[in-house]
LOPANU-703369 format. One line per field, with one value per residue (C-alpha): y, z, x; residue number from 1; chain. Coordinates in Angstrom, 2 decimals, decimal comma. Example, Ala and Ser with C-alpha at 12.3 -4.5 7.8 and 13.67 -1.06 7.14 Angstrom:
BEGIN
py: -4,50|-1,06
pz: 7,80|7,14
px: 12,30|13,67
k: 1|2
c: A|A
//
This chain:
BEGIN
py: 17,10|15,06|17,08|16,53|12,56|12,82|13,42|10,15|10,59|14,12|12,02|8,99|11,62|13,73|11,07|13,79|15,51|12,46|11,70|14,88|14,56|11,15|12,09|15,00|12,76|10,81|13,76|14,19|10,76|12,55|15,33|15,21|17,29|15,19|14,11|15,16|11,04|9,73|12,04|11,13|7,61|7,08|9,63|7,26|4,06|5,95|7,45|3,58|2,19|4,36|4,52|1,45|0,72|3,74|2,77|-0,45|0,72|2,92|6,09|8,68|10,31|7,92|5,06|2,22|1,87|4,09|1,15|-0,01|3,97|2,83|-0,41|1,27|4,04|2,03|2,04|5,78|6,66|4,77|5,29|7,89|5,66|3,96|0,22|1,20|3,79|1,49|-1,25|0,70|1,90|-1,57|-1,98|0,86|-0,57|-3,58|-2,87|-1,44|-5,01|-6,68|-4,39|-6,20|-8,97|-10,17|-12,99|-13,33|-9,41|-9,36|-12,50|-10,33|-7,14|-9,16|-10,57|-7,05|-5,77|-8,12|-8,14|-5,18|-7,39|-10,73|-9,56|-8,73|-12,41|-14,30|-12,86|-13,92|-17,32|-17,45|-16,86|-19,33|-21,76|-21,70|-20,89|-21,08|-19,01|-16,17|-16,55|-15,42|-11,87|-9,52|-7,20|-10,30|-10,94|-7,45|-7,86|-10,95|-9,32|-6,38|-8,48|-10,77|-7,33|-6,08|-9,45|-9,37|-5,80|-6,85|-9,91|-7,88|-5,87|-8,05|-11,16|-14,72|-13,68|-13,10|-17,34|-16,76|-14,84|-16,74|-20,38|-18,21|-17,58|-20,50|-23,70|-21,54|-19,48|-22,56|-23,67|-20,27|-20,39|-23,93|-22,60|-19,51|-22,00|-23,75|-21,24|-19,25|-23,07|-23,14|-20,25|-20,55|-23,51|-22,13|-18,58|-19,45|-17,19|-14,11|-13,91|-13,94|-10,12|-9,49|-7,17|-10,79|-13,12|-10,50|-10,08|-13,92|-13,90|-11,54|-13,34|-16,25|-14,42|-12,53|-16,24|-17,50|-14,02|-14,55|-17,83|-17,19|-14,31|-15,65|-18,63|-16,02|-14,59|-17,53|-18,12|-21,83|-24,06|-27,38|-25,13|-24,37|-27,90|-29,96|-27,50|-25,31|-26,64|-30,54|-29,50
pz: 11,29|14,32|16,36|13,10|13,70|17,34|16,00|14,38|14,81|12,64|10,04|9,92|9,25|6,69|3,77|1,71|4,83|5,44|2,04|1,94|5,52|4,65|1,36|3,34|5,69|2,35|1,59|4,55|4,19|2,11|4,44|5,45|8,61|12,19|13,09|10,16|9,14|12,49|12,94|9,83|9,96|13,59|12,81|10,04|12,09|14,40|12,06|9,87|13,71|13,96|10,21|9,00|7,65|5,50|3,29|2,02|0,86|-1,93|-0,86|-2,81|-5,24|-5,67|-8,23|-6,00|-2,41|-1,05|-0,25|-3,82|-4,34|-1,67|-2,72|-6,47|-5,47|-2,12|-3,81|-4,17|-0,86|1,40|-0,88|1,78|4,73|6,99|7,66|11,22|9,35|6,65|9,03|10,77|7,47|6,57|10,10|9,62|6,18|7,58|9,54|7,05|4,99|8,41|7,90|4,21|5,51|1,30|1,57|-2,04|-2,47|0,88|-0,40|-3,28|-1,76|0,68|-2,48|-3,98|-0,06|-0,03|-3,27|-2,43|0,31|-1,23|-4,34|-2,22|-0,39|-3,66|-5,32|-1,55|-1,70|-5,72|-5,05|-1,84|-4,00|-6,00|-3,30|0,22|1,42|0,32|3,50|5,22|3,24|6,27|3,96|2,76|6,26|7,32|4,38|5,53|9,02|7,91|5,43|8,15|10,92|7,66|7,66|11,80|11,97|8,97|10,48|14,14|12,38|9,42|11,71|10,81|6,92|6,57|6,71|2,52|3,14|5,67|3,76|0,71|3,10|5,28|3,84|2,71|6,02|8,25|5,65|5,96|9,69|10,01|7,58|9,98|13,12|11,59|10,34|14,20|15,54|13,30|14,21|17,65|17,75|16,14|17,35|20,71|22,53|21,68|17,83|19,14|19,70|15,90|13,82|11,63|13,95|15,55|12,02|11,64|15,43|14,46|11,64|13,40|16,21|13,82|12,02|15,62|16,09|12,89|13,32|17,00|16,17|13,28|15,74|18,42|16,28|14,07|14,17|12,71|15,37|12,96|10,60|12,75|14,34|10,94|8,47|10,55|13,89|12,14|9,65
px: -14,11|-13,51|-16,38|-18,37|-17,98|-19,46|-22,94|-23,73|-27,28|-27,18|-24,67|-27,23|-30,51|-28,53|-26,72|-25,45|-23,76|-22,65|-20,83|-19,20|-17,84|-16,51|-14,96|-13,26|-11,80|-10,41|-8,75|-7,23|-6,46|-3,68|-2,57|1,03|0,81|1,49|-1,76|-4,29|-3,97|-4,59|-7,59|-9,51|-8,68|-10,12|-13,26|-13,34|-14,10|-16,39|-18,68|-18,57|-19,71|-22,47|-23,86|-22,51|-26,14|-26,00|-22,98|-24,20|-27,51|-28,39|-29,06|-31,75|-30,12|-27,42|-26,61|-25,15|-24,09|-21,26|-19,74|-19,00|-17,38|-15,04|-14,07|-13,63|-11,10|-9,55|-6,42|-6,10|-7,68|-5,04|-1,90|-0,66|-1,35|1,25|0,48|-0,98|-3,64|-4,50|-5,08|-7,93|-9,38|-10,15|-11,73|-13,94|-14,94|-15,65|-18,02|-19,98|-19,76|-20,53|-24,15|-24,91|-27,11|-27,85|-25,03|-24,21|-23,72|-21,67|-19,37|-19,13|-17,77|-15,75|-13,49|-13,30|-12,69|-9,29|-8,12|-4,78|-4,03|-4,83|-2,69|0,71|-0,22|-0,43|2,81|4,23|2,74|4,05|7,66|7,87|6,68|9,75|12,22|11,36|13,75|11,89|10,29|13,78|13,43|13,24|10,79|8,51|8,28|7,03|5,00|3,15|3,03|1,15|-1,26|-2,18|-2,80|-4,79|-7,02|-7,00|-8,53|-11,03|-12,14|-12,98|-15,04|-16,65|-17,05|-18,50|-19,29|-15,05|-14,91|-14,81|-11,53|-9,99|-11,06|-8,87|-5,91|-6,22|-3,79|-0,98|-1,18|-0,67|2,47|3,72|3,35|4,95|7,92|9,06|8,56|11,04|12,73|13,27|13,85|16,82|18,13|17,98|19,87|22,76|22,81|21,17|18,24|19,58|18,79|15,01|16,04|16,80|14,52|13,97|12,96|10,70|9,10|8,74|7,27|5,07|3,53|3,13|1,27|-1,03|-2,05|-3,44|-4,99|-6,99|-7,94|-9,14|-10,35|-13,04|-13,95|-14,73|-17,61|-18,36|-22,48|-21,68|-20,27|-20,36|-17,92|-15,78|-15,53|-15,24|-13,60|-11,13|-10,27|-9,69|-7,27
k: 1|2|3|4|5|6|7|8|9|10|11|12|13|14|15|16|17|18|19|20|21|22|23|24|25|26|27|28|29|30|31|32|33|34|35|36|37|38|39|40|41|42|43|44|45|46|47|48|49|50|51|52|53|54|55|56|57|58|59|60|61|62|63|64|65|66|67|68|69|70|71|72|73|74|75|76|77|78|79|80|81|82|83|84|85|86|87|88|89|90|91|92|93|94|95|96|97|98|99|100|101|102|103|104|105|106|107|108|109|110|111|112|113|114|115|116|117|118|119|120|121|122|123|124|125|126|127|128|129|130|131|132|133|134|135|136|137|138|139|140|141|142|143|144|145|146|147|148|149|150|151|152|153|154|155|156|157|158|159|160|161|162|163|164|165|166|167|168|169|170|171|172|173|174|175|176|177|178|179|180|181|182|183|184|185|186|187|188|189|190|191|192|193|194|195|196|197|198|199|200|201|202|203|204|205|206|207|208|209|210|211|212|213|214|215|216|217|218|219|220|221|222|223|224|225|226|227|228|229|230|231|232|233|234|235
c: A|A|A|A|A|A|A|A|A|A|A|A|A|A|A|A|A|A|A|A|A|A|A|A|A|A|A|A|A|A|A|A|A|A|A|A|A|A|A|A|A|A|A|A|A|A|A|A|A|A|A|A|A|A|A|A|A|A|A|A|A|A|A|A|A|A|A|A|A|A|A|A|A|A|A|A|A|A|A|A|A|A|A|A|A|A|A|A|A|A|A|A|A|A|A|A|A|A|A|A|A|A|A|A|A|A|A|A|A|A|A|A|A|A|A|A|A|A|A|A|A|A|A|A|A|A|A|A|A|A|A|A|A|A|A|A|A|A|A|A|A|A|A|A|A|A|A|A|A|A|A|A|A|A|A|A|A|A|A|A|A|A|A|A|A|A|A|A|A|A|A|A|A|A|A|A|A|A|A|A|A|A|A|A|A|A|A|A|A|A|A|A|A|A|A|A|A|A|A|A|A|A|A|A|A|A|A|A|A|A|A|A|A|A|A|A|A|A|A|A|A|A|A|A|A|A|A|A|A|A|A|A|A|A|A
//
């Protein structure tokens, strides 16, 4: 399967080839054995980099895009996945939404492209709401760390187009990122340096470097300048 994803040309002349190899490497997707996950999801990537054209139009023979398969059953396919795994499968998939150049369908599939993540975010988001010191769960915090790596990896690969995400994410990400500041501040100051070596305080660190990656990140390939001057960078 790997050697199979080093022909991209073959893959890109031959769809149905191409759909079968990619629902194999779902399957894999699956596979318990040391490595099998790893393989498929970076054949994955490589074979969405080459023929990321292919998935978002309707091939012959076919009803809709192979995107829109994905995005119906992502759920299922990355169930098995450690964070790490499912992180690059939303890469791979989006670069194929970075090839839909119809903005209203692409705005579309970029909603149904976050909702998992966006739905573990809002419960987050929810519950600080009502008590803040939610935010001092050492699994919420590894939560938000691996939802904002999840959004990082997407918005590499998606680019300017993932502004409708990150405009979604945006206010509550920055109050989220002020909160731990404040949050590792306080601890600092009555622990001292050390407690920056706790598994928490890593977690919270984390977060708060994955928000600036994001944001940095979507400037770095934003195509609107005036956007990114009056909307993002004055709030």
């Amino acid at each position: 399967m790997y050697i199979v994803g080093q022909y991209p040309r073959f893959l890109r002349a031959h769809w149905k080839f191409l759909k079968t190899v990619v629902n194999k490497l779902f399957e894999f997707m699956h596979e318990t054995h040391d490595g099998v996950q790893d393989m498929a999801c970076d054949t994955f990537i490589k074979i969405a980099q080459k023929c990321r054209r292919h998935f978002v139009q309707v091939q012959v023979g076919e009803v809709m895009p192979f995107i829109d398969e994905i995005l119906n059953n992502i759920n299922t396919i990355i169930c098995d996945l450690q964070p790490q795994q499912v992180h690059t499968f939303y890469e791979a998939v989006g670069y194929m939404i970075g090839a839909q150049t119809d903005q209203a369908v692409q705005e579309h599939i970029i909603e149904k492209y976050m909702l998992l993540p966006n739905q573990v975010w809002d419960s987050i988001i929810q519950q600080a709401t009502k008590n803040v010191d939610i935010l001092k769960d050492p699994e919420t915090v590894k939560q938000l760390g691996s939802i904002l790596k999840t959004n990082v990896r997407a918005c590499k690969a998606v680019g300017h187009p993932f502004v409708i995400q990150l405009g979604r994410i945006y206010l509550d990400m920055l109050n989220v990122y002020k909160c731990l500041s404040e949050n590792i501040s306080a601890a600092i100051q009555t622990n001292g340096e050390m407690v920056t070596k706790q598994p928490l305080i890593r977690s919270m660190r984390t977060v708060k470097r994955e928000t600036l990656k994001l944001i940095s990140g979507w400037v770095s390939r934003s195509s609107d300048p005036q956007m990114v001057r009056y909307t993002y960078i004055h709030i």
